[in-house]
py3Dmol code that shows the C-alpha trace and the ligand (Angstrom):
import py3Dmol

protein = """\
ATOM      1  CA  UNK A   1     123.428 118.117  52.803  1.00  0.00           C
ATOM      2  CA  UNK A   2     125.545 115.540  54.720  1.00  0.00           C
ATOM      3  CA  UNK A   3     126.922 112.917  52.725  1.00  0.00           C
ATOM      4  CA  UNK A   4     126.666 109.387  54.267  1.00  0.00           C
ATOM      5  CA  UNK A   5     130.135 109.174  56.017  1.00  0.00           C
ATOM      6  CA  UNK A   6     129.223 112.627  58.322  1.00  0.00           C
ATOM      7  CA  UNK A   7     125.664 111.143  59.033  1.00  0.00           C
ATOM      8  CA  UNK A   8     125.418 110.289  62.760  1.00  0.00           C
ATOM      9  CA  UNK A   9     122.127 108.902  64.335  1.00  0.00           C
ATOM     10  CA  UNK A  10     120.476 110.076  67.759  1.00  0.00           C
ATOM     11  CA  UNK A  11     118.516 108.569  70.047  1.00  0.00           C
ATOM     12  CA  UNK A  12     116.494 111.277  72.111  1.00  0.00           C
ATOM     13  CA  UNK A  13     115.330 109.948  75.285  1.00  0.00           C
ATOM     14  CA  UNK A  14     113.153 113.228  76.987  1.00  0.00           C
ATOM     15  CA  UNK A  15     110.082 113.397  78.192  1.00  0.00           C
ATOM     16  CA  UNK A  16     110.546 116.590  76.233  1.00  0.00           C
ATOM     17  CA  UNK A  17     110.832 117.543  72.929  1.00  0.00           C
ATOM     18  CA  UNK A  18     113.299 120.123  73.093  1.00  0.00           C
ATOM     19  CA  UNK A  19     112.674 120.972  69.486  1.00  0.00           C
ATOM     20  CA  UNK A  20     111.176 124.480  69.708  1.00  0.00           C
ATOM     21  CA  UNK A  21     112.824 127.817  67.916  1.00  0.00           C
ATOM     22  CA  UNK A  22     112.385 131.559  69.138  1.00  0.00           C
ATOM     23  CA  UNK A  23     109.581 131.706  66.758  1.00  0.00           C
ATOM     24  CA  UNK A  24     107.233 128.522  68.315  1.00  0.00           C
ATOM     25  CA  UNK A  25     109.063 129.098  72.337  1.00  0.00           C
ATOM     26  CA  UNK A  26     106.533 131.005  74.845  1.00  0.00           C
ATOM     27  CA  UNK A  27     109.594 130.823  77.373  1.00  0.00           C
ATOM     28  CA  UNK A  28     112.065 131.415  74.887  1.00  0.00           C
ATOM     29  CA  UNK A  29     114.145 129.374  76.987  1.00  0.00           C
ATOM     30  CA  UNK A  30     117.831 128.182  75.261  1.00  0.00           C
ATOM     31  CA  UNK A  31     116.799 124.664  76.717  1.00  0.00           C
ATOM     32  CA  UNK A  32     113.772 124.196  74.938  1.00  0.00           C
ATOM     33  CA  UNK A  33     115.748 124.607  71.751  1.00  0.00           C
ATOM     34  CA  UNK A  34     118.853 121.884  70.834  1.00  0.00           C
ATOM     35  CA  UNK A  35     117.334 119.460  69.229  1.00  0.00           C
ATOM     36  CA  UNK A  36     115.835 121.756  66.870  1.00  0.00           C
ATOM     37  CA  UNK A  37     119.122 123.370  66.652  1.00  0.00           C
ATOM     38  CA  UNK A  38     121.091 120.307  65.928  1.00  0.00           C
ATOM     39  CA  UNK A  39     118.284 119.293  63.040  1.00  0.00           C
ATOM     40  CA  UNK A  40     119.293 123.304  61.413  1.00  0.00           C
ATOM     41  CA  UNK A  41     116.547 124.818  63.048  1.00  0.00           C
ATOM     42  CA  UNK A  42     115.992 127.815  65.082  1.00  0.00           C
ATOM     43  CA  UNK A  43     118.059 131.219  65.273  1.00  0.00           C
ATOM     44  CA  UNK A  44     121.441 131.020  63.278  1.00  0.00           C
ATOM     45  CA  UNK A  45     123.787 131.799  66.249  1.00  0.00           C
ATOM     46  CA  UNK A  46     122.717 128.442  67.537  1.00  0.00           C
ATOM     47  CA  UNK A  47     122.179 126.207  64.433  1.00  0.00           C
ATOM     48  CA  UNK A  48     125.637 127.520  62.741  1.00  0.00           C
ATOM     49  CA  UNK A  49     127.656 126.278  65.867  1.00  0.00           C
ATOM     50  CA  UNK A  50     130.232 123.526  64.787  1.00  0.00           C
ATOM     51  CA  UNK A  51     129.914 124.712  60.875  1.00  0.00           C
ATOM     52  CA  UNK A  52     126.951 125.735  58.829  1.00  0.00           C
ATOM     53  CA  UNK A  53     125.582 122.062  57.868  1.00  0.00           C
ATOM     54  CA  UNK A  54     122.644 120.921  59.857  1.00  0.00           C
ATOM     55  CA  UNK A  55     124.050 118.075  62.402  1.00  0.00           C
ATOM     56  CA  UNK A  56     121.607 115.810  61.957  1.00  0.00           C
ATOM     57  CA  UNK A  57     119.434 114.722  59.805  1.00  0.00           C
ATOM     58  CA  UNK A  58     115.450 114.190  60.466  1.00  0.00           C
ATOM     59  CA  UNK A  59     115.574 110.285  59.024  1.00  0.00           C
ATOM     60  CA  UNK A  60     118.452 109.966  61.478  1.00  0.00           C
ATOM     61  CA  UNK A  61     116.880 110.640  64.700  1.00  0.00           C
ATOM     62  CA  UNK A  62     114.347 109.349  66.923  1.00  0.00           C
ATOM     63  CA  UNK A  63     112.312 110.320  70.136  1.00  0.00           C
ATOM     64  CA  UNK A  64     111.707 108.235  72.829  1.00  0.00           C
ATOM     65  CA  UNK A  65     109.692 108.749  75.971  1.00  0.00           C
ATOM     66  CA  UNK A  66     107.974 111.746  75.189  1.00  0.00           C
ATOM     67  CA  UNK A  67     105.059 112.751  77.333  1.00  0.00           C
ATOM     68  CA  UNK A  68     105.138 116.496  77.727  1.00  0.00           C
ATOM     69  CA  UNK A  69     105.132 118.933  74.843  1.00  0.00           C
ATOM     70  CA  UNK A  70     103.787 122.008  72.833  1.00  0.00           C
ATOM     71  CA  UNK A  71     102.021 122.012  69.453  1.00  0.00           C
ATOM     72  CA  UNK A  72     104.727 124.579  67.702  1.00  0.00           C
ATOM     73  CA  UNK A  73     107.876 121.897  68.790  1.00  0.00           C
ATOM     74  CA  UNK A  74     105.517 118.628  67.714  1.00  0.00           C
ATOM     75  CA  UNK A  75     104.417 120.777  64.285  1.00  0.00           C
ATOM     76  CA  UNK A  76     108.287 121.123  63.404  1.00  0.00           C
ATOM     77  CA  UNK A  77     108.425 117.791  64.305  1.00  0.00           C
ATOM     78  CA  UNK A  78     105.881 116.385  62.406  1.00  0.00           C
ATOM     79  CA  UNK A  79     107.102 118.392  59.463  1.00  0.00           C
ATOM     80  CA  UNK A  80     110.303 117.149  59.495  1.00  0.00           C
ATOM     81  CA  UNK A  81     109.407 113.607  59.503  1.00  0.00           C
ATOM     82  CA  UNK A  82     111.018 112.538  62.773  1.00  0.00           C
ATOM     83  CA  UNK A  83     109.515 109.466  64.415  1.00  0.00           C
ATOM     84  CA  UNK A  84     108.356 110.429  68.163  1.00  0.00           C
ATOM     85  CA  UNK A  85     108.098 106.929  70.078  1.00  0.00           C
ATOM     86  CA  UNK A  86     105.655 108.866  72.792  1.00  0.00           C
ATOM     87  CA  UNK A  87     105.201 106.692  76.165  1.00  0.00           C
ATOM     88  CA  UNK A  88     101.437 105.499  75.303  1.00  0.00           C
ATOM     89  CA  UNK A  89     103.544 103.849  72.194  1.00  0.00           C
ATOM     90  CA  UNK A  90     105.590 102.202  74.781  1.00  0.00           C
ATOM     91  CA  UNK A  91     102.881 101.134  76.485  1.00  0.00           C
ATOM     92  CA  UNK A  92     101.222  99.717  74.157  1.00  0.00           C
ATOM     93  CA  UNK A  93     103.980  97.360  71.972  1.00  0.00           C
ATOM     94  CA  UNK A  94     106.492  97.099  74.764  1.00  0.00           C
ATOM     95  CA  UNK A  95     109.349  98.907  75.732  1.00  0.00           C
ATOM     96  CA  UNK A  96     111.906  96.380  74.175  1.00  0.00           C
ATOM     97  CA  UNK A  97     110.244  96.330  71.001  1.00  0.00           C
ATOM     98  CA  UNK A  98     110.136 100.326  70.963  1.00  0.00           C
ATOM     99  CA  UNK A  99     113.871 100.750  71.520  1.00  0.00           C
ATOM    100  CA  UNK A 100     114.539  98.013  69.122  1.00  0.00           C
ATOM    101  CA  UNK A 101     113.118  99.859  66.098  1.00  0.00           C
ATOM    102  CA  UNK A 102     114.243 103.172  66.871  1.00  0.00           C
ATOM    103  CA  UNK A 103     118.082 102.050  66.885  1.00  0.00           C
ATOM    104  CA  UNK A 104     117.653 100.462  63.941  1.00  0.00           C
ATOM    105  CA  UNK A 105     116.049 103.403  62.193  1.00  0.00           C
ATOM    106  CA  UNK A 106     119.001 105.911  63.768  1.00  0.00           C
ATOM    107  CA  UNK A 107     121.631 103.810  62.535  1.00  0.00           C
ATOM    108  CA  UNK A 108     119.878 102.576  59.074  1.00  0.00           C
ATOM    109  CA  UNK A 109     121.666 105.322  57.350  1.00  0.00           C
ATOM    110  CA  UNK A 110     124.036 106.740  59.785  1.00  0.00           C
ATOM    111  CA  UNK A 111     127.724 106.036  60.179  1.00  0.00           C
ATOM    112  CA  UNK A 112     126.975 105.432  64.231  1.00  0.00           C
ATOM    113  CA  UNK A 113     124.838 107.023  66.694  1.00  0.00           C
ATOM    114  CA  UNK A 114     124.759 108.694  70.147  1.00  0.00           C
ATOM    115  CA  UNK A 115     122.068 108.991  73.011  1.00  0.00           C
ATOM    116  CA  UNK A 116     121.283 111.741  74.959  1.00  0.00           C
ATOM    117  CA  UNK A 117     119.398 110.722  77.922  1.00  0.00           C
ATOM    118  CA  UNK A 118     117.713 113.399  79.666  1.00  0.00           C
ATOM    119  CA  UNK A 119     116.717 112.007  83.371  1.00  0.00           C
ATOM    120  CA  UNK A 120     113.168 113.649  83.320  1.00  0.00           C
ATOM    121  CA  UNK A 121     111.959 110.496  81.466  1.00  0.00           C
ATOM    122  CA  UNK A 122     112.365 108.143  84.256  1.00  0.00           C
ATOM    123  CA  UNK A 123     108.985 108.585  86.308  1.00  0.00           C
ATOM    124  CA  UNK A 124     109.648 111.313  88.872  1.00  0.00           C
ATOM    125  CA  UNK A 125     108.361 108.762  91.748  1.00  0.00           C
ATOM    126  CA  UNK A 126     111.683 107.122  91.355  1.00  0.00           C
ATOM    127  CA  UNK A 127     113.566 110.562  89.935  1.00  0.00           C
ATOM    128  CA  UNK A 128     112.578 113.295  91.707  1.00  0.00           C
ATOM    129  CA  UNK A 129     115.682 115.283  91.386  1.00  0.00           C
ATOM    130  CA  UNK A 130     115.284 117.102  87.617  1.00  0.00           C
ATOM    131  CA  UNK A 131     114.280 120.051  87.113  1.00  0.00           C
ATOM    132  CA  UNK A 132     111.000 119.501  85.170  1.00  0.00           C
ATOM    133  CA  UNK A 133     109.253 116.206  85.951  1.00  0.00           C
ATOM    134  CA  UNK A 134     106.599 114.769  84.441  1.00  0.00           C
ATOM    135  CA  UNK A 135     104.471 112.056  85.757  1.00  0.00           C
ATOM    136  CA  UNK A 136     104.007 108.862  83.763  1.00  0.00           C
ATOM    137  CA  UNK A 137     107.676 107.440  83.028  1.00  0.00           C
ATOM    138  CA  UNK A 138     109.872 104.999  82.681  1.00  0.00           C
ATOM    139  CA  UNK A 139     110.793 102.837  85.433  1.00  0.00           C
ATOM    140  CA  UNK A 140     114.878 103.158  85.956  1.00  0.00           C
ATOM    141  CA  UNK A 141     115.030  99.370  85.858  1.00  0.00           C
ATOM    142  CA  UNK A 142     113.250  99.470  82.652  1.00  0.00           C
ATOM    143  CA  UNK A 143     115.526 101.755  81.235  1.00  0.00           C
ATOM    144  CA  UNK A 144     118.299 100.243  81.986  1.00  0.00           C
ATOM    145  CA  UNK A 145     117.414  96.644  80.643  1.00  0.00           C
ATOM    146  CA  UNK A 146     116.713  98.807  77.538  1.00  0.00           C
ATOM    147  CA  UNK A 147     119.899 100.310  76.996  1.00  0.00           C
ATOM    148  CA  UNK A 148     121.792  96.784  78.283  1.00  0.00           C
ATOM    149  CA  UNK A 149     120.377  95.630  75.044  1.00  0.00           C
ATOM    150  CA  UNK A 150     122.812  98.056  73.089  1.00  0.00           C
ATOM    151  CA  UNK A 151     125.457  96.729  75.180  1.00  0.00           C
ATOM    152  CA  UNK A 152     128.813  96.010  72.834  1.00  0.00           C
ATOM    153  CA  UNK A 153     126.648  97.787  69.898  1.00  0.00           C
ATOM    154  CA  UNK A 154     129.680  99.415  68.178  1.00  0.00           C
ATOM    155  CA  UNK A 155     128.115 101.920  65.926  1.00  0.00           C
ATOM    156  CA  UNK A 156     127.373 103.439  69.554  1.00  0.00           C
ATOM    157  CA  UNK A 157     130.052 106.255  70.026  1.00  0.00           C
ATOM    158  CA  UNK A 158     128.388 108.471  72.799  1.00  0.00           C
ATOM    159  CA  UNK A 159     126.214 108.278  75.915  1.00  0.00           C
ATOM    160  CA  UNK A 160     125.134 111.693  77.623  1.00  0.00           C
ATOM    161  CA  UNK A 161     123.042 111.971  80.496  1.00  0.00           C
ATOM    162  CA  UNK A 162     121.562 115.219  81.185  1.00  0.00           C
ATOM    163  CA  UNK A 163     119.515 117.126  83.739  1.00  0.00           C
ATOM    164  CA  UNK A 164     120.849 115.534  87.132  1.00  0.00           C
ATOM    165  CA  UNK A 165     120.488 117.766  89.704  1.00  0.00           C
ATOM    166  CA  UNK A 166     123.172 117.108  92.876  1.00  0.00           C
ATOM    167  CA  UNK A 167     121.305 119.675  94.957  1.00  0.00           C
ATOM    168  CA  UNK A 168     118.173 117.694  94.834  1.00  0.00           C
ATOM    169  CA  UNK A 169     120.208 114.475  94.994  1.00  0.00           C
ATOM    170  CA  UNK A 170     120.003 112.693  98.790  1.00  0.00           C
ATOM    171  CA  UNK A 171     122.645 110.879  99.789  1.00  0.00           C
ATOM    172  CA  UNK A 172     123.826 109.938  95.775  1.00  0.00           C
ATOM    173  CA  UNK A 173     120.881 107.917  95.135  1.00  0.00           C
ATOM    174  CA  UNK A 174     120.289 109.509  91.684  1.00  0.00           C
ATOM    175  CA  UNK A 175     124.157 110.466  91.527  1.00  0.00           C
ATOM    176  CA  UNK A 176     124.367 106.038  91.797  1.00  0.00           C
ATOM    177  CA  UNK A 177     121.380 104.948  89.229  1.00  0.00           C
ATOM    178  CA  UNK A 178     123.102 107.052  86.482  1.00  0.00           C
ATOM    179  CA  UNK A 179     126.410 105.285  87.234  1.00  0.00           C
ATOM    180  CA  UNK A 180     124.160 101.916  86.791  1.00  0.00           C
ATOM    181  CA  UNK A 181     122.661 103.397  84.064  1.00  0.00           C
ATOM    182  CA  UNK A 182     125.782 103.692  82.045  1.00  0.00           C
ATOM    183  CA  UNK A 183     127.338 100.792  83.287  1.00  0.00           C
ATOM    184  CA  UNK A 184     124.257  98.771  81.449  1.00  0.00           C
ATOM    185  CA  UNK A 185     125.310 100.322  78.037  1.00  0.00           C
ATOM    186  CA  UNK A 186     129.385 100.824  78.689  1.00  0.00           C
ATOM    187  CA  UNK A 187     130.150  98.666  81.620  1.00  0.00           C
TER     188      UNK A 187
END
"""
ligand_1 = """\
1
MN
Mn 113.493 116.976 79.392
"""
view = py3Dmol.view(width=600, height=400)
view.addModel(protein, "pdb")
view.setStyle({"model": 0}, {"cartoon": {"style": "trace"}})
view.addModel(ligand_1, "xyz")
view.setStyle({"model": 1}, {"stick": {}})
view.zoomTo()
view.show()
């Protein structure tokens, strides 16, 4: 078990889980797999990277943005206890109010948290360039007044931004809205 002072928070922005193991996976894919991992879940050569302990734990971690998803990823989920803010959530009490509470529950109990912001939960009218979209996202501008509103929030220590994809990228227009994007919570 992690004792309070290893305890870091995550915000999981996806319009994917990303929480299934070899067991639940029909693809099997690696991809489908790291948050799972990072909660101690899923094959051992992946969980036990970076020491034994599981990384985070389910109180400590929240899902935002989800829209796409199978039932073996949600069950583990669901089982763990991990609160899934899924887009008709957003919808319906606001996107402010949505980000609000799930910062506040990753770093109730956590020393400081991190986001990992995985592109795909933009709407792919205005991100085409990931490699699995899925209709029915946030707006960019949205996102970004969201994550201004961590801006100078010091118990944030990391930002990542995943799934950009330069070769779908025209002329840095994606490559440009992720600087933005950053600059809203770092600049
Ligand atoms: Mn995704």
């Amino acid at each position: 078990m992690l004792d309070e002072r290893e305890r870091l928070g995550l915000l999981w922005i996806d319009a994917h889980m990303d929480a299934h193991t070899f067991r639940t996976s029909p693809s099997r894919a690696r991809h489908g797999m790291p948050l799972a991992c990072l909660l101690g879940h899923g094959d051992p050569r992946l969980t036990r990277i970076g020491g034994p302990k599981p990384k985070l734990l389910p109180q400590d971690v929240c899902l935002i943005g989800v829209r796409s998803y199978e039932c073996g990823e949600a069950a583990l989920l669901d089982k763990l206890g991990v609160r899934i803010y899924f887009m008709a959530e957003i919808h319906r009490r606001g996107r402010a109010a949505v980000f609000a509470e799930a910062w506040e529950q990753v770093t109730r109990e956590s020393a400081a948290a991190g986001i990992s912001l995985d592109l795909d939960t933009l709407d792919p009218e205005e991100e085409p360039g990931v490699g699995s979209p899925v209709a029915g996202g946030l707006r960019r501008n949205e996102l970004a007044a969201s994550l201004r509103q961590l801006h100078g929030e010091t118990r944030l220590r990391a930002l990542e931004v995943v799934e950009y994809n330069p070769h779908a990228d025209r002329d840095f227009v994606a490559a440009r809205a992720i600087h933005d994007l950053c600059r809203s919570v770092i600049g």
